[in-house]
C-alpha positions as CSV (number, residue, x, y, z in Angstrom):
1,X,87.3,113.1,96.9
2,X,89.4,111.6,99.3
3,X,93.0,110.0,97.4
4,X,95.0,107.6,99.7
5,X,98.2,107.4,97.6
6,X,102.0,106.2,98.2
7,X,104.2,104.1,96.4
8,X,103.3,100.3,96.0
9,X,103.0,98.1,99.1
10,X,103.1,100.8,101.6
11,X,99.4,100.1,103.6
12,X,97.4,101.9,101.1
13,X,94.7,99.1,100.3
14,X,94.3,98.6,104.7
15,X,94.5,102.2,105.6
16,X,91.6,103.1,103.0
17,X,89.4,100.5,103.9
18,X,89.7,100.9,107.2
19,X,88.9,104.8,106.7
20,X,86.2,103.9,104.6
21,X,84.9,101.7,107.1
22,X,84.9,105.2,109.9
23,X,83.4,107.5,107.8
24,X,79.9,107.9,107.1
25,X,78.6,108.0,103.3
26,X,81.6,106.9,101.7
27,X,81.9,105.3,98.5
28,X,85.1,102.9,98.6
29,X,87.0,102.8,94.8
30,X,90.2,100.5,94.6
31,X,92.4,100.7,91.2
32,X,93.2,97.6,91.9
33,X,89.6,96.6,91.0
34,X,90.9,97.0,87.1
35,X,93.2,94.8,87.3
36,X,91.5,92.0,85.6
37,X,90.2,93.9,83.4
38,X,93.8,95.2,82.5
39,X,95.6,91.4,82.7
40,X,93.2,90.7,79.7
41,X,94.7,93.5,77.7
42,X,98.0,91.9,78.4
43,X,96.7,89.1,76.9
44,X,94.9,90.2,73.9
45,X,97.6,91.9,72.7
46,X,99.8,88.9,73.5
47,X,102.4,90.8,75.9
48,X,104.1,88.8,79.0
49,X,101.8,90.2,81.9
50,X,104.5,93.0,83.3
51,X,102.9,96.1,84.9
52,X,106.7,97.6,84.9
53,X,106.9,97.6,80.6
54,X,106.7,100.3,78.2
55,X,103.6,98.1,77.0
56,X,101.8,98.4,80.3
57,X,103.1,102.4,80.7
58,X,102.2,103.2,77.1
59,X,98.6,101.5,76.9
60,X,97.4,100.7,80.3
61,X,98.5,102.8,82.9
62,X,96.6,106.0,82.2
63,X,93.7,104.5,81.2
64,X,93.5,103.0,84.9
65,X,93.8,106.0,86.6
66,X,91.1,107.8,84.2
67,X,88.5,105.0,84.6
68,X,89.3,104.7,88.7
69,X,88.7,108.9,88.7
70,X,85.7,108.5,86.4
71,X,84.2,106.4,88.3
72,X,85.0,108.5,91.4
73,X,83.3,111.3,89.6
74,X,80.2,109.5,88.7
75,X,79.7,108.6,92.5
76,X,80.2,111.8,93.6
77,X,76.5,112.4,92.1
78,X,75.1,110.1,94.4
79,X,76.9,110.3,97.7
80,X,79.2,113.1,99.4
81,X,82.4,111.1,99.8
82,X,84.5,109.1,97.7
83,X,87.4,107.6,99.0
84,X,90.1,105.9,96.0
85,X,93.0,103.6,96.8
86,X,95.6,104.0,94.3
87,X,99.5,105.3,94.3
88,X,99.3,108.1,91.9
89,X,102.5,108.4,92.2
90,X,103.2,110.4,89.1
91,X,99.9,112.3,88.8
92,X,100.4,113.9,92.8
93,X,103.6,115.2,92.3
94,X,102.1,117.0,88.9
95,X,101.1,120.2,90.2
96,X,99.2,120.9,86.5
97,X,97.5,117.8,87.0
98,X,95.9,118.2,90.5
99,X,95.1,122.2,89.7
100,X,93.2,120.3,86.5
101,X,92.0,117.6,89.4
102,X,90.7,120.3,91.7
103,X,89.1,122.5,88.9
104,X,87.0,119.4,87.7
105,X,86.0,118.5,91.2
106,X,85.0,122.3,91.6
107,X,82.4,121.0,89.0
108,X,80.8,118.6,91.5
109,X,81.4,120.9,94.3
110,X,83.7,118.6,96.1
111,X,87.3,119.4,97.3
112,X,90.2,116.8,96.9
113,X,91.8,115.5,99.9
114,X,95.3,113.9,99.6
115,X,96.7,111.2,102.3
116,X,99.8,110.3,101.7
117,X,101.3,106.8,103.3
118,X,104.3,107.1,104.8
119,X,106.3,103.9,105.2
120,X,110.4,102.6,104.8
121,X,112.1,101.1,101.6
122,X,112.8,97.8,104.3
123,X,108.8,97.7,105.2
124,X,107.4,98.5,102.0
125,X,109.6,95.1,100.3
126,X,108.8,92.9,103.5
127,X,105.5,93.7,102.5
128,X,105.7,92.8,98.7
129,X,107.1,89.6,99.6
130,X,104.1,89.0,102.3
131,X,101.6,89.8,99.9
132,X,103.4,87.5,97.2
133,X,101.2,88.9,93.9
134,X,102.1,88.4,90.6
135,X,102.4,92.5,90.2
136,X,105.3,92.7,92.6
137,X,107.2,90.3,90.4
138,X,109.2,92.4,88.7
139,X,110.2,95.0,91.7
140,X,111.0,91.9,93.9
141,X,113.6,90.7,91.2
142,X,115.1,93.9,90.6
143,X,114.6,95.1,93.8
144,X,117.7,97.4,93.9
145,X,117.1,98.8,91.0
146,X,113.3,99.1,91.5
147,X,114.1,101.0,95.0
148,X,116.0,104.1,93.2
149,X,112.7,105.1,90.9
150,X,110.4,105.1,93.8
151,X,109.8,108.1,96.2
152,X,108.7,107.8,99.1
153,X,108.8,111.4,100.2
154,X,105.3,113.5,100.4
155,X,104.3,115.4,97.3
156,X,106.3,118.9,98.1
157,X,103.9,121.5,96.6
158,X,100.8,120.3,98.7
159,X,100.2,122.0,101.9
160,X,97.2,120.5,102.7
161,X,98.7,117.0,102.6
162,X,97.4,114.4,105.9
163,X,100.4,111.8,106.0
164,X,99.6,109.2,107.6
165,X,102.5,107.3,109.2
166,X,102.4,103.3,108.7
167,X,106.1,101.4,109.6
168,X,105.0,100.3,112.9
169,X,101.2,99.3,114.8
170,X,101.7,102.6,116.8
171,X,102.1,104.8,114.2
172,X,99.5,103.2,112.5
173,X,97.2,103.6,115.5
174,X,98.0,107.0,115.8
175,X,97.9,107.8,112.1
176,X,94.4,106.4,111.8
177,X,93.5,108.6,114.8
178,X,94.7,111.9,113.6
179,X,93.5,111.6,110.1
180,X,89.9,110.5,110.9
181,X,90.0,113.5,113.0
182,X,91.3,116.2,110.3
183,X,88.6,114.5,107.8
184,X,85.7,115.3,110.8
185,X,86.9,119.0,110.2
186,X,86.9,118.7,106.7
């Protein structure tokens, strides 16, 4: 189970379908996929659609990540490879968390490979206000404030981290290069 995680807006979404597109037998999963699905709790339960609330933290957020690694399990019966886009940004710096991660993939004997997106605070926002979704919103408004929650530094405890450098074409390029080749050896 290959993770491609970072903070919001940093290239995950390109990078991982691009690497999904070089490796053989790979099943492609993108938590943003649930987003839908999540908008229309927003609007059962009558909130303002706000994925930065206590309402979205408290009864959404979670549930995301578990459905987006269920699903990741599940394909792992099937095929060798699954490859899932989302920012874990909580859950990767949890070392409990990925030793529970690892254990469970142990189950499907499958091994948990984290790539980690390396971008800048300046990139990352030029590339909220490219993308211009309704998800960015909030971080766009308070951007200063936003900026001093997120870390864009690779999880400390995980030696076996692949960053993968995305601020610029050429380290893009190269990035893409040097990662496809540590997953050949994998």
């Amino acid at each position: 189970m290959i993770l491609v995680t970072s903070p919001p807006a940093c290239g995950k979404t390109y990078i991982s379908r691009q690497l999904a597109k070089s490796l053989d037998h790979v099943v492609y999963l993108d938590k943003d996929t649930l987003i839908p699905l999540s908008k229309q709790i927003f609007r059962a339960a009558k909130k303002p659609y706000d994925r930065s609330s206590d309402f979205f933290e408290e009864q959404i957020r979670d549930y995301e990540y578990e459905v987006i690694l269920n699903l990741g399990f599940e394909a792992l019966l099937y095929d060798d490879t699954v490859l899932i886009n989302a920012p874990f940004t909580r859950e990767i710096r949890d070392a409990e968390y990925i030793n529970k991660l690892r254990d469970k993939l142990g189950k499907y004997k499958a091994e948990l490979v984290v790539i980690w997106v390396m971008t800048t605070p300046d990139v990352c926002r030029e590339r909220m206000l490219r993308r211009n979704s309704d998800r960015d919103v909030y971080k766009i408004k308070h951007w200063d404030e936003y900026i001093t929650t997120v870390d864009f530094t690779p999880p400390s405890f995980l030696d076996d981290v692949l960053l993968f450098y995305n601020s610029s074409e050429a380290e893009y390029v190269k990035s893409m290069h040097d990662v496809l080749a540590a997953l050949d050896q994998n």
